[in-house]
N, C-alpha and C positions, 0 to 999 in steps of 0.2 A: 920290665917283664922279659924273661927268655923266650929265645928266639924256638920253636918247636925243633923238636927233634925226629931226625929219620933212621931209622934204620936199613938197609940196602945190604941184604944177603943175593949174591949173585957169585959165581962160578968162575965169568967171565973178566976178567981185571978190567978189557976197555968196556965192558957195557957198565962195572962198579964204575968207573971213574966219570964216564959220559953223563949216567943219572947222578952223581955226587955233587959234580959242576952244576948242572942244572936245578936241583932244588939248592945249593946255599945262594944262586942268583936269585933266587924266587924268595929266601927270605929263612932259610934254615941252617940248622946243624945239621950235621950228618958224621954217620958212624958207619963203618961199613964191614960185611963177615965176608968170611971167602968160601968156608961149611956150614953145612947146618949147625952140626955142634957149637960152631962160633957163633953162630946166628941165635939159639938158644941162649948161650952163656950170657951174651950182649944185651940182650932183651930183658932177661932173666934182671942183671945188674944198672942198667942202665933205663930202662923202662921210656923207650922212646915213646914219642906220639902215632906215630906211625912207623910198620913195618911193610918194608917192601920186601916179598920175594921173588927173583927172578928165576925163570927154568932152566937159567944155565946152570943152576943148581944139579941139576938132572929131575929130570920127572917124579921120579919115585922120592929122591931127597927133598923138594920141591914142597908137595903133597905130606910127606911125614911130618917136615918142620910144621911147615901152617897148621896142621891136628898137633900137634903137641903145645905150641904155642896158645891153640886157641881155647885147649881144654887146662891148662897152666891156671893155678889161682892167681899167679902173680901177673903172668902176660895175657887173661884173655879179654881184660878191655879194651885192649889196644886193635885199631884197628889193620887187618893184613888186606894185602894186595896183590894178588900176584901178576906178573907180567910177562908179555912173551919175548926171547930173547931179541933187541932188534927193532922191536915195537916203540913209540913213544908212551913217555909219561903221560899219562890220564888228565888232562886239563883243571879237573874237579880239584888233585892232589897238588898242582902248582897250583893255585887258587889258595889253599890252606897256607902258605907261609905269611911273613910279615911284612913284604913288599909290596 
């Protein structure tokens, strides 16, 4: 069985890489955008398990992706996340990998 996949759109390169590290130790793949657009595209083709958005995105990019994504036929079952820049990961979403 594969291992769940994340997707991690954030702005900030150490907060992508920080949350990257942290869910493949917990038991995931991970993919990661650096725009929204990317984070779209990604999504769109790769159809993670979970999306994380982070607001280093910027606020307004932040909020556009998540509505675009969640009204998408193809990404809105997926579930999104958003997170504050800085903040940890949600316990609930380490919990979900296969470690």
């Amino acid at each position: 069985m594969a291992l769940p996949l994340a997707l991690i759109a954030a702005g900030n390169g150490r907060s992508r890489v920080r949350r990257a590290q942290q869910l493949e130790h917990r038991g995931f793949r991970v993919t990661v955008a650096c725009t929204s657009f990317e984070t779209i595209v990604k999504a769109s083709c790769h159809l993670p398990d979970i999306i994380l958005v982070d607001e280093s995105l910027g606020a307004g990019d932040a909020q556009e992706t998540t509505e675009l994504l969640s009204t998408c036929p193809a990404t809105a079952h997926i579930p999104i996340v958003r997170l504050a820049p800085g903040k940890r990961l949600p316990s609930r979403i380490l919990a979900t990998g296969s470690r």
